[in-house]
C-alpha positions in Angstrom: 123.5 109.7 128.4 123.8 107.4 131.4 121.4 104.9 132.5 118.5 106.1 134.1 118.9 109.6 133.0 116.6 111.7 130.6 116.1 114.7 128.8 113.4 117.2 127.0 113.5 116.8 123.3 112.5 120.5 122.6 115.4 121.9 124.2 117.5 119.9 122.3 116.3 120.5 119.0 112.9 122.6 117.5 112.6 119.7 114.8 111.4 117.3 117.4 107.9 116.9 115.9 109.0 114.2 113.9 111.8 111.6 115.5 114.8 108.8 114.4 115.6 106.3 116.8 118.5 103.9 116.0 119.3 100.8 117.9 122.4 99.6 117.2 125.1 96.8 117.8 127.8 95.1 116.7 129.5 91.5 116.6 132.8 89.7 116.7 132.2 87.6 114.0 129.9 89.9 112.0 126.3 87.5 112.2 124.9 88.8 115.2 121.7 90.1 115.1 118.1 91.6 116.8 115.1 91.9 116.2 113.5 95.7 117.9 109.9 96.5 119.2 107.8 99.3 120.5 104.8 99.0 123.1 102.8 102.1 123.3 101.3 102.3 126.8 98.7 104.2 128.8 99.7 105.9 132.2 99.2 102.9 133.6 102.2 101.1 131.9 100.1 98.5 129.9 98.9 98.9 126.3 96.0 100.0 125.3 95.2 96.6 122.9 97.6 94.2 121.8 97.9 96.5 118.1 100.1 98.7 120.5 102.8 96.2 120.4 104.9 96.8 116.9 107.2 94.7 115.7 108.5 92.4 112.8 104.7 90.8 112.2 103.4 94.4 112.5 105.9 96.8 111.9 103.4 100.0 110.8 101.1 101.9 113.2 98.0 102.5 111.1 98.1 106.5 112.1 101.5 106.4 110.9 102.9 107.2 114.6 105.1 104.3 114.6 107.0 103.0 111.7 110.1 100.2 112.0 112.6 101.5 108.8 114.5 98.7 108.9 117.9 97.7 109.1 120.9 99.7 107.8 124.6 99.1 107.7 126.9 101.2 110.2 130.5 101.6 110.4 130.8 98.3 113.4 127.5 96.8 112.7 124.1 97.5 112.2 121.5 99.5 112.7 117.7 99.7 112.9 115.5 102.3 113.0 112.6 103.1 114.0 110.7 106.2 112.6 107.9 108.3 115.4 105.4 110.5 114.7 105.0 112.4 117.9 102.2 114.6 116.7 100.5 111.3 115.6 100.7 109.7 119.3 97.3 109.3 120.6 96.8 111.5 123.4 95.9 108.2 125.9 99.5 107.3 125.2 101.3 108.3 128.1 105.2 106.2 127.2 106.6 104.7 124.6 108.9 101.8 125.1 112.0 100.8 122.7 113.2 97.4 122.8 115.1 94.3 121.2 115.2 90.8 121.3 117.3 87.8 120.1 116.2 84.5 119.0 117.2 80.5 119.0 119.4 80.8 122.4 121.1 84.1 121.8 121.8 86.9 124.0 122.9 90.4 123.8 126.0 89.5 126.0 127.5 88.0 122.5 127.0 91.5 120.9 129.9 94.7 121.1 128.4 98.2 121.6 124.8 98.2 122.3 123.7 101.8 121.5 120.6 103.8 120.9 120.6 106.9 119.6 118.1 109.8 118.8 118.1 111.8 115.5 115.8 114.9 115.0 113.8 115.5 111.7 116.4 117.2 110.2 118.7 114.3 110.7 120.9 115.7 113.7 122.0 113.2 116.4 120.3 114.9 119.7 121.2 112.0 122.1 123.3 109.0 122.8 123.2 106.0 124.9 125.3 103.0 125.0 124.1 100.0 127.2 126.8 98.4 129.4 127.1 94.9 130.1 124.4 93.1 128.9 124.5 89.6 129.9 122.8 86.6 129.0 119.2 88.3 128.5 117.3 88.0 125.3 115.6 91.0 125.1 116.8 94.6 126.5 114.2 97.4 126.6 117.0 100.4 125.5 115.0 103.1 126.3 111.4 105.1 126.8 109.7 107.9 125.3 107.7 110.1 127.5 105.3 112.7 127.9 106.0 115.6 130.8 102.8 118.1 130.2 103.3 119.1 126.4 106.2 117.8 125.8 108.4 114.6 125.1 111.1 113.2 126.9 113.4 110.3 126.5 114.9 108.1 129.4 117.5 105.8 128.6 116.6 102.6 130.4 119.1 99.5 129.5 116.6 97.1 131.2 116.9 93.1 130.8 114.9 90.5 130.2 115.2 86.6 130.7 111.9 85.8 129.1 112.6 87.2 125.3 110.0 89.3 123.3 107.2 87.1 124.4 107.8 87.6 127.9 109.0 91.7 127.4 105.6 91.7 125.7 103.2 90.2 128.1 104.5 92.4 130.7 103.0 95.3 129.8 99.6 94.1 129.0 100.6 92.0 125.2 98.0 88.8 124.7 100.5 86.6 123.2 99.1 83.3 120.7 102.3 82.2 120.4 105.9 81.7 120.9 108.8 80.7 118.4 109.3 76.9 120.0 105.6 76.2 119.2 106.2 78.2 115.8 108.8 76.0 115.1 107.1 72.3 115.7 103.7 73.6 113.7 105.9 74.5 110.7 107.6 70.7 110.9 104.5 69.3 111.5 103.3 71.0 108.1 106.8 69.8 106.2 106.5 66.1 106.6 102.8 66.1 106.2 103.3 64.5 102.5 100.6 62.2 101.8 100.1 59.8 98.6 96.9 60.4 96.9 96.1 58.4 93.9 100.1 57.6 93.8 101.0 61.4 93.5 102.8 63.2 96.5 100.7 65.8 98.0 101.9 68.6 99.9 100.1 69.6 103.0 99.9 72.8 104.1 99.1 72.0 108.1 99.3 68.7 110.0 95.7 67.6 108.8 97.7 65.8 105.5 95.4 63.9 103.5 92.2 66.2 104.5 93.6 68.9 102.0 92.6 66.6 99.1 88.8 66.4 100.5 86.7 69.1 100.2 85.8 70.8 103.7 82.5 70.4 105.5 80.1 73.4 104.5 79.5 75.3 107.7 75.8 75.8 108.8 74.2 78.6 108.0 73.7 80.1 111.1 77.8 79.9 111.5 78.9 81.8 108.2 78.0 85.6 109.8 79.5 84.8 113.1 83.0 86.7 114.1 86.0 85.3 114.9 87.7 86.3 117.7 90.4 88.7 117.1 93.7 87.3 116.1 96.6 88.1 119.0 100.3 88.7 118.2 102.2 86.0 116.7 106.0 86.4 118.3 107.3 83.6 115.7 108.2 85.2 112.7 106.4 85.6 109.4 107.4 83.0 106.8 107.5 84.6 103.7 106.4 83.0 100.4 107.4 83.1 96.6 104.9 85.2 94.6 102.2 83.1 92.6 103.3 82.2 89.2 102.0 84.9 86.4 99.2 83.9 84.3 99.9 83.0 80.7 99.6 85.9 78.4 97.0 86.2 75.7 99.3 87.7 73.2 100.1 85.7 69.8 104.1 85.4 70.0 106.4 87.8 72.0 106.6 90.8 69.4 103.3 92.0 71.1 104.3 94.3 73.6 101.7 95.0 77.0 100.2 98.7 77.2 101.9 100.3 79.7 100.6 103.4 82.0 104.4 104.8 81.9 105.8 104.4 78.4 110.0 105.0 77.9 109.9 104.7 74.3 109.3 108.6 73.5 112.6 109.1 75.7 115.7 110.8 74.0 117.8 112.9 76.2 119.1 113.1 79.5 116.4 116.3 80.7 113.3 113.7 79.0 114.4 111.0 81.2 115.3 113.0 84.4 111.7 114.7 84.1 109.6 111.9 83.4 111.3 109.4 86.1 110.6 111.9 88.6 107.0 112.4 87.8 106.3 108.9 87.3 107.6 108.4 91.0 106.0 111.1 92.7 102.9 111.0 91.3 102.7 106.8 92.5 104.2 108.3 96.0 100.9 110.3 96.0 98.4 107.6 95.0 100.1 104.7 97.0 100.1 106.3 100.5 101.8 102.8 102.1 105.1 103.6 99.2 104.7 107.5 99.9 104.8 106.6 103.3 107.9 104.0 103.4 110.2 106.4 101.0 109.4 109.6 103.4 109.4 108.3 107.4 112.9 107.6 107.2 113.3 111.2 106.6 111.3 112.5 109.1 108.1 113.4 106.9 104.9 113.0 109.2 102.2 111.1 108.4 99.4 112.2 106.8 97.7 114.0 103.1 100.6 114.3 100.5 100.8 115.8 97.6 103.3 115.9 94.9 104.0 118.3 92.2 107.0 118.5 89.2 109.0 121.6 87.6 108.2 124.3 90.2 109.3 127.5 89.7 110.7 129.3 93.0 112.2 132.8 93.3 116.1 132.7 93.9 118.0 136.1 93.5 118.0 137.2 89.8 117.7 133.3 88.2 114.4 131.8 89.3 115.0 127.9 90.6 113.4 124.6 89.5 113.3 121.7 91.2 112.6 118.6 89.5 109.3 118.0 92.2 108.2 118.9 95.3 106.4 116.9 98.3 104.1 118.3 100.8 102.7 116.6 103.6 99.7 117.6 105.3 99.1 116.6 109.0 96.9 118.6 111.9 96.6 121.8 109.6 100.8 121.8 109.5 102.5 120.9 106.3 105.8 119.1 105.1 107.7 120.4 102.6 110.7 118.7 100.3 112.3 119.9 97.3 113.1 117.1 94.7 116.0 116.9 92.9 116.3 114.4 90.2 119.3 112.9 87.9 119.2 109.6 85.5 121.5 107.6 84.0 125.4 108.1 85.1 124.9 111.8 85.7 125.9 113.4 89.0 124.8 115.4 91.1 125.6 119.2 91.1 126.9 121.0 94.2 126.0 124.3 93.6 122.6 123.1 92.2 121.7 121.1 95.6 123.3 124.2 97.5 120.8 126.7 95.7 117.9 124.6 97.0 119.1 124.1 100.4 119.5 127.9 100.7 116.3 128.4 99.1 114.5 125.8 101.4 115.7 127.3 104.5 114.1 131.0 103.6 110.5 129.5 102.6 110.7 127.3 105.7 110.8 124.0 103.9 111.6 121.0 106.1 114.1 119.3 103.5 115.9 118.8 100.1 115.3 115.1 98.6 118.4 114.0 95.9 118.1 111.0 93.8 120.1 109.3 91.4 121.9 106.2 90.6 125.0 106.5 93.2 124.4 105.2 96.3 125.7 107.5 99.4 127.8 105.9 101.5 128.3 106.8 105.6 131.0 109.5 106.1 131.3 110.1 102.7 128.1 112.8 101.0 127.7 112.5 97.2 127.4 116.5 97.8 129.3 118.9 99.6 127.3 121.6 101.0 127.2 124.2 103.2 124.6 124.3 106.1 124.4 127.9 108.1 123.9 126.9 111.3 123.4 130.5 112.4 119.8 130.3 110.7 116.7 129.0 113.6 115.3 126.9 110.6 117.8 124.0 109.4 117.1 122.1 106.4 117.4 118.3 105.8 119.8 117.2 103.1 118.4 113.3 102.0 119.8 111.4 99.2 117.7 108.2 97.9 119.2 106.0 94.9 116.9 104.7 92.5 117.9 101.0 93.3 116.1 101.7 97.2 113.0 102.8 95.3 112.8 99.7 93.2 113.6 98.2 96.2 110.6 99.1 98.3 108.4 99.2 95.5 109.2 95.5 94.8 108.6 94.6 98.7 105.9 96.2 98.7 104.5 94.3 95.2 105.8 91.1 95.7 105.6 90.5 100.2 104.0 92.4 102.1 101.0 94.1 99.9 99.6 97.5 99.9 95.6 96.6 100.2 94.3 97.4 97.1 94.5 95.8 93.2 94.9 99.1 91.2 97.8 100.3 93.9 99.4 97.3 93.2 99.1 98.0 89.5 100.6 100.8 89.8 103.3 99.8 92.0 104.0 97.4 89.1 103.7 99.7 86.5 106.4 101.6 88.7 109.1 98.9 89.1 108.6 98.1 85.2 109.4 101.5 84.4 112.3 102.2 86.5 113.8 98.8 85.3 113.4 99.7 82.0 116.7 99.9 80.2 115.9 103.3 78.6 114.7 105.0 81.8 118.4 105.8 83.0 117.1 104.5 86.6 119.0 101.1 86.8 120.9 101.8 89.6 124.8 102.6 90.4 126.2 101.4 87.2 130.0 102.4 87.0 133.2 101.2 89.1 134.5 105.0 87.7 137.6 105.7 85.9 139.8 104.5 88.2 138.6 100.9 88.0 141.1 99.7 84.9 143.9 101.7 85.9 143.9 99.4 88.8 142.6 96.4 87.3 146.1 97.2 85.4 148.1 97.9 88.2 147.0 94.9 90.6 148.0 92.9 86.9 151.5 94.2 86.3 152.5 94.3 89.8 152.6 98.4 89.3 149.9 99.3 91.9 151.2 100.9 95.3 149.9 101.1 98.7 148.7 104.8 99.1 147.0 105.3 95.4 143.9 107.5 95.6 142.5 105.1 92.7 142.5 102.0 94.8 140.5 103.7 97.1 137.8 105.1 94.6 137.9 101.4 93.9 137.2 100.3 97.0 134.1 103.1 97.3 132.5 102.2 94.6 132.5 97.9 95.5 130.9 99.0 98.8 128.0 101.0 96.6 127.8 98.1 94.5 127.7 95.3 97.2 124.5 97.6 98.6 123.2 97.8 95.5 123.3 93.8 95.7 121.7 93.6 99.3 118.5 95.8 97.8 118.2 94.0 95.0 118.2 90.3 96.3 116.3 91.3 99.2 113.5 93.3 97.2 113.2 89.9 95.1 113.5 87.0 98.4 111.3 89.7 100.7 113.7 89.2 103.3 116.5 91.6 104.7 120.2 91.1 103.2 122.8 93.8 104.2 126.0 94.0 103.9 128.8 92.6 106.9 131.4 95.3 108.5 133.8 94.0 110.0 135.7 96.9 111.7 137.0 97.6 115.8 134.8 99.3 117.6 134.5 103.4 116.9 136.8 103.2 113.6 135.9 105.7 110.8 134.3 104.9 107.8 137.4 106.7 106.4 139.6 105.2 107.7 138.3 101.2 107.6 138.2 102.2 103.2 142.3 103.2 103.5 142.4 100.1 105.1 140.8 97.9 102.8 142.4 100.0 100.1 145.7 98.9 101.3 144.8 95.4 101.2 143.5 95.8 97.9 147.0 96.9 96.7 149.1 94.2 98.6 146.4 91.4 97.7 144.6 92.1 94.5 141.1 91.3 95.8 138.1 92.9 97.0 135.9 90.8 99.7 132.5 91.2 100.9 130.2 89.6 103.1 126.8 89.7 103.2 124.2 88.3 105.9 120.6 87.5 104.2 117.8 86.5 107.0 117.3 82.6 107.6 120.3 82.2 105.5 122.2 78.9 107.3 125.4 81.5 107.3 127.3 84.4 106.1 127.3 84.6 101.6 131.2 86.0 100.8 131.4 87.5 97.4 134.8 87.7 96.4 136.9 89.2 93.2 140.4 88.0 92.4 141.5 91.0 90.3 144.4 88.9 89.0 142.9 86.2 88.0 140.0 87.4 86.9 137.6 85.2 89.0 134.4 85.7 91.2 133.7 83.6 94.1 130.7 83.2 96.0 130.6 80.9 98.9 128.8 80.2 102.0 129.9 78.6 105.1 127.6 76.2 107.3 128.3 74.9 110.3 129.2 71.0 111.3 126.2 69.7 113.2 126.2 68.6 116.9 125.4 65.2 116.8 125.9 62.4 114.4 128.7 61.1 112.4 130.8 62.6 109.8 129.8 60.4 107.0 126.2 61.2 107.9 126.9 64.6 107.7 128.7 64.4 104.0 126.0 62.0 103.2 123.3 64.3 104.2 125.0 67.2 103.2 125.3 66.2 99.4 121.9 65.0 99.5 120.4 68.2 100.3 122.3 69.6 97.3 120.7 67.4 95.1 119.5 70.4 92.5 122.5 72.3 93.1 125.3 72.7 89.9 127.4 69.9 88.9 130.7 73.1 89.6 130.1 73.6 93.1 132.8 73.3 95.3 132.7 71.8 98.6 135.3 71.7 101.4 135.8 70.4 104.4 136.6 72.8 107.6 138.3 71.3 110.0 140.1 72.6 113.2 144.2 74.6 112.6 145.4 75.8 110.1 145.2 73.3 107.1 142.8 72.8 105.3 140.5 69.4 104.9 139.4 67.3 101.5 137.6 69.3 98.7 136.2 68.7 95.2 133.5 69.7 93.1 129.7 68.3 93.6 130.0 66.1 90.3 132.7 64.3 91.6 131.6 63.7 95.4 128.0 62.5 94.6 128.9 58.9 93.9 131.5 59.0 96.9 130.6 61.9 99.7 133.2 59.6 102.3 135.7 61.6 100.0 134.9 64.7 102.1 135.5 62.9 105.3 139.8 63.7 106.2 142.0 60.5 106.0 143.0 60.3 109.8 139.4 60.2 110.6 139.2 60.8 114.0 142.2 62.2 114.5 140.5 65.8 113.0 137.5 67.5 114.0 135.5 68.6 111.4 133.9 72.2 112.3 131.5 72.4 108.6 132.1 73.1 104.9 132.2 75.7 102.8 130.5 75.6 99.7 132.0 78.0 96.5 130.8 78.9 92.8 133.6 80.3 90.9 133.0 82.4 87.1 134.9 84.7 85.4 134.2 88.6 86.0 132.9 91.1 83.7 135.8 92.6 82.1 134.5 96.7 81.8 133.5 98.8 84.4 129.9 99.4 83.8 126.9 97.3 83.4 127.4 95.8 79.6 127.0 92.0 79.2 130.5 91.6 80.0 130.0 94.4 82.7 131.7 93.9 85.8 128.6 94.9 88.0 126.6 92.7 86.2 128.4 89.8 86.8 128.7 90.5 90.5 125.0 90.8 90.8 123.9 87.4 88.3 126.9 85.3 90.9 125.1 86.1 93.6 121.8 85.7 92.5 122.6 82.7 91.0 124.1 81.3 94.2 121.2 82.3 96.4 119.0 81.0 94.4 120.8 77.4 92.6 122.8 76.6 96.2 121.4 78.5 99.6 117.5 77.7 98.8 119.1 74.4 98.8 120.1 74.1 102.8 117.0 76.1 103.6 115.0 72.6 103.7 112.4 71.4 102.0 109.2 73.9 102.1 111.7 76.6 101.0 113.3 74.3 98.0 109.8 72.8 97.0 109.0 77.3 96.6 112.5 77.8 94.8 111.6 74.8 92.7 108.4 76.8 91.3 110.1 80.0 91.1 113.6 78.8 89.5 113.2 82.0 87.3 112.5 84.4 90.3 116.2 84.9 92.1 
C-alpha cells in the first residue's frame, strides 16, 4: 500500500472477522525499540472514555476487541502485534487508530523499515505498508481501521508526531495524569527517601520518608464511602515488582510432598503423558478465561464462551481420527473451532497425522489446527510440511505453540500481571508446577539433535567444512534454544526479552542461518544477543565450541559527564554483590582494546581500569563478562548443554545486570536472590 491509500478487508480475505496487525522495525545496531497503541474513537475522532486508549499500562480491551500480543522476533527486527476482534468493536466505534511511540529522546528516524502489516484469521498476510522517511518524531500513527457501512477497511496513514504518546493521545480526546519526565523524578524522589528509624534504614515507598513508620490518620467517617475520582492513563511505564516471598510451609521436613490438583506420578508412557498434559491445559484454558484468552488471540480465536474437550472421535474416510483436544469458542451465536494436537517429551510431530486434521478441519468448517510440543518453530522454517488446497472457499489455520510459551504466559500471568481471582491463580499455579514437572515430558525444546557432536567434533579436529548440512541443524536448533531462553527469563523478570537479529534489510531467514552456519564452520562459535526491557544494554551469550567455554556479557555505555576514575569508581561500587570472576574491560575508541581484569582484583584499585596514556584515549564504556564451562551432551542432563546455557544466563541477569539497574531494583533482587 501507499500512503493514504486503503482497502476493504472482505474482498481481500472471508476470514476477516478476526484480525493480525503487525508493526514492525528494524535497527542498525539491533537495540531499537517501540512501544504501539490503539485509540478507539467515535465518528467524531475522539474516544469515547480514556479506557479507549490501549497500550503497555492497559494492553487488554475488557470485550476482548483489542488485545496487544506482544513482541516477536522477525527476520531484520521485531515485531508487535496487536490482536482485533472486529465482531467485538462496539458499534459507536466508528475508527480505530494503530500507533507507536519511542521513549528517552528517540525517534523513529534511527529505526530501518518501518512496516505494518495485516494478517487475516487464518494467518495470511492481506496487506502491506512500509512508512517512508520518518524523521525525528516520537510517535507515528501507522495506520487506521475503519468502518464503510458493514464493513472494515484499513488506510495506511504514516502520520508523525512531535509530542510522543502523551501528546498522540490527548489528541484524540485521552485525559492524560502523567508523562514519563514526571514518572521519572517521582520514582527518584521514592529511591533516596531512606530514613533512619530507631538506627535501622528504612525504605520509603514515596517521598513522605519517615511518615511510612507512623501509622496514618483514620479518615472520618463520613469520608470512608466516598469515591475517588477515576484514575486517568498513566503514559510512564509500569514498574514491575518481584513476587512476595512464599510463606513458610507447615510440613515437618522436606519428604512431605504438597497435594497437588494435577499429579505426574501415575505417568508411564509417552500416550499417558501426551493425554494428560493436554487435558490438564485445556481444561485451565477453559476455567482461566484471561490464559484461554492470551494462548488463542494470537491465533485469531474471538473473544468470547470457550470450551474445551479431549480424545474426540471425528469421521475421516475408513480410519476414524482423534485429536488429542478440541477448542470451541462461542461469540454472537457463531463458534470457533481448533483441533488439538499434542506431543511430550522429545517426540515429533507427524506430517501425515497434522495433514489428516487439516483436511478434516477444512470439510467440517473448523477455523484451525493447534500443534504443540517441545520444538519451537522457527520463521521460514515449519516443524510440519503440509499441504493447504487453496482451491477449497474455507482455509484452515495451521498454529504451532511449544510448551515453553505456555509456561511462559502462565507464569506472567501468575507471577505480574494477575488474573483477578485466588482460585484462578491456583490453578494457574497448579498448571506451571505440572508442566515443570520433570516427569510431564513438557520441559521445553530439549535436544541440540544428532548433529550437535558430530560438529562439536568437527569444529575440535579442524574436520568441519563450510557447506555441511549438520552445522546448519546446529545453528537451528541454538536459535530454538536462545527463544527458549528469552520466554523463560522473561516469564520469571515479567518483562519482555527477545532475541537480537542482526541481518540487511529483506534477507531470508534461510539464508541469514547458511550464513551463520558458515561462520560457525570457519570460527567455532555460536553468538547470540538478546535485548531484555530496562536492561542498561544488549546481554551476548556466547559458546566457544573449541574451548569449551560460555560467555555472557553485557555492554554499558561510558557516561556523559564526569571523570574516568569516577566512572571506574562508581562502576565497581555498583557491583558491590556481583561475583568475585567477573570480568570487566575497558572500551575505548580503534581497534585495541583497553585495561581488563576480574572484579576481585579491581576492587581495591578500580584506577587499574583507567588506560595508561590517560587522556590520550577516550573511553566509550566496559563490558562486563562471566565465563563457565558448557554442558558437554546435547540434551538437558546436569552436564546438558542447554542447561548450562539457560543457568549462565540466568545467573548473569540475576548476580550482575540487577546490579546496574540501581538501587530499588537491587534492594528487590536482594529479597528474591533465589527467583532468577
Amino acid at each position: 500500500m501507499t500512503k493514504g491509500s486503503n482497502a476493504a478487508l472482505t474482498v481481500l480475505s472471508e476470514n476477516v472477522g478476526s484480525v493480525i496487525v503487525s508493526l514492525g522495525w528494524g535497527s542498525p545496531t539491533g537495540d531499537g525499540d517501540a512501544d504501539v497503541s490503539v485509540l478507539l474513537l467515535d465518528p467524531n475522532g475522539k474516544v469515547r472514555s480514556d479506557t479507549d486508549f490501549y497500550f503497555y499500562n492497559n494492553p487488554v480491551a475488557a470485550d476482548g476487541s483489542v488485545q496487544l500480543l506482544g513482541k516477536t522476533p522477525a527476520e531484520d527486527g521485531n515485531e508487535d502485534r496487536i490482536g482485533f476482534d472486529l465482531t467485538a468493536v462496539p458499534p459507536e466505534v466508528d475508527r480505530i487508530v494503530v500507533a507507536a511511540s519511542r521513549y528517552g529522546g528517540a525517534h523513529f528516524g534511527e529505526l530501518d523499515d518501518l512496516r505494518v502489516t495485516l494478517a487475516d484469521a487464518v494467518g495470511e498476510n492481506l496487506l502491506r505498508f512500509a512508512v517512508g522517511d520518518a524523521g525525528a518524531v516520537s510517535a507515528i500513527i501507522f495506520g487506521e481501521l475503519y468502518r464503510r457501512g458493514e464493513e472494515w477497511k484499513f488506510r495506511a496513514v504514516g502520520q508523525g508526531y512531535d509530542s510522543g504518546l502523551a501528546g498522540l493521545a490527548t489528541d484524540f480526546g485521552v485525559d492524560i495524569d502523567d508523562d514519563e519526565a514526571a514518572e521519572e523524578a517521582s520514582e527518584a524522589e521514592a529511591e533516596a527517601a531512606e530514613v533512619i528509624v530507631g538506627g535501622t534504614a528504612v525504605e520509603s515507598s514515596g517521598p513522605a520518608g519517615a511518615l511510612d513508620a507512623v501509622p496514618a490518620p483514620r479518615k472520618p467517617d463520613d469520608a470512608v464511602g466516598a469515591q475517588r475520582p477515576a484514575a486517568r492513563p498513566r503514559t510512564a511505564k509500569k514498574k514491575v515488582s518481584p513476587p512476595s516471598t512464599p510463606q513458610k510451609s507447615l510440613a515437618e521436613n522436606d519428604s512431605w510432598k504438597p497435594a497437588r490438583l494435577f499429579p505426574v506420578s501415575a505417568l508411564k508412557s509417552d500416550r499417558d503423558r501426551e493425554m494428560r498434559a493436554t487435558s490438564v491445559l485445556l481444561s485451565v484454558m477453559a476455567q482461566v478465561p484471561r490464559f484461554g484468552r492470551r494462548l488463542t488471540a494470537a491465533f485469531g480465536a474471538p473473544s468470547g464462551r470457550m470450551e474445551t474437550f479431549t480424545e474426540v472421535t471425528l469421521p475421516h474416510g475408513d480410519t476414524p481420527r482423534r485429536p488429542d483436544g478440541v477448542i470451541r469458542i462461542e461469540r454472537a451465536g457463531k463458534l470457533w473451532t481448533a483441533l488439538v494436537e499434542a506431543k511430550t517429551n522429545g517426540n515429533a510431530l507427524k506430517a501425515d497425522q497434522v495433514q489428516a486434521y487439516m483436511d478434516i478441519a477444512a470439510r467440517r468448517g473448523y477455523e484451525a489446527v493447534i500443534t504443540l510440543s517441545n520444538d519451537v518453530a522457527l520463521e521460514g522454517s515449519p516443524l510440519v510440511d503440509v499441504k493447504i488446497d487453496r482451491r477449497r472457499k474455507h482455509q484452515v489455520a495451521l498454529w504451532h505453540l511449544s510448551w515453553a510459551e505456555v509456561a511462559h504466559q502462565a507464569q506472567l500471568l501468575i507471577r505480574h500481571e494477575g488474573v483477578g481471582n485466588a482460585a484462578r491463580t491456583w490453578l494457574l499455579q497448579e498448571l506451571l508446577h505440572y508442566l515443570q514437572h520433570e516427569n510431564s515430558g513438557c520441559h521445553g525444546f530439549q535436544s541440540m539433535g544428532s548433529a550437535w557432536v558430530p560438529v562439536r567434533n568437527g569444529i575440535g579436529d579442524e574436520t568441519l567444512c563450510q557447506g555441511d548440512p549438520r552445522a546448519l541443524e546446529v545453528v537451528e536448533n541454538w536459535e530454538r534454544l536462545i527463544r527458549q531462553v528469552c520466554l523463560r527469563l522473561g516469564g520469571e523478570l515479567g518483562q519482555k526479552v527477545l532475541p537480537v537479529q542482526r541481518a540487511k534489510r529483506g534477507t531470508d531467514p534461510g539464508t541469514r542461518r547458511v550464513q551463520l552456519a558458515d561462520r560457525l564452520c570457519l570460527e567455532g562459535r555460536l553468538q547470540a544477543e538478546l535485548r531484555v526491557e530496562q536492561a542498561p544494554g544488549l546481554l551476548t551469550i556466547g559458546a566457544d565450541l573449541r574451548t569449551g567455554r560460555l560467555r555472557t556479557s553485557v555492554e554499558i555505555p561510558a557516561p556523559e559527564q564526569g571523570y574516568p576514575l569516577t566512572w571506574a569508581k562508581r562502576l565497581i561500587r555498583r557491583l558491590a554483590e556481583a561475583p568475585a570472576d567477573l570480568h570487566i574491560e575497558t572500551l575505548v575508541e580503534g581497534e585495541g582494546g583497553g585495561p581488563r581484569g576480574t572484579l576481585e582484583r579491581l576492587r581495591p584499585e578500580p584506577a587499574d581500569l583507567l588506560p595508561r596514556n590517560g587522556a590520550a584515549t577516550t573511553i566509550t564504556g566496559f563490558r562486563l563478562s562471566l565465563i563457565k564451562n558448557m554442558g558437554s551432551s546435547r540434551g538437558n542432563a546436569e552436564s546438558g548443554f542447554i542447561r548450562s546455557v539457560d543457568d549462565a544466563v540466568r545467573r548473569f541477569y540475576g548476580a550482575v545486570v540487577v546490579c546496574l539497574d540501581g538501587p530499588a531494583v537491587r534492594r528487590a533482587a536482594s529479597r528474591e536472590r533465589g527467583g532468577v
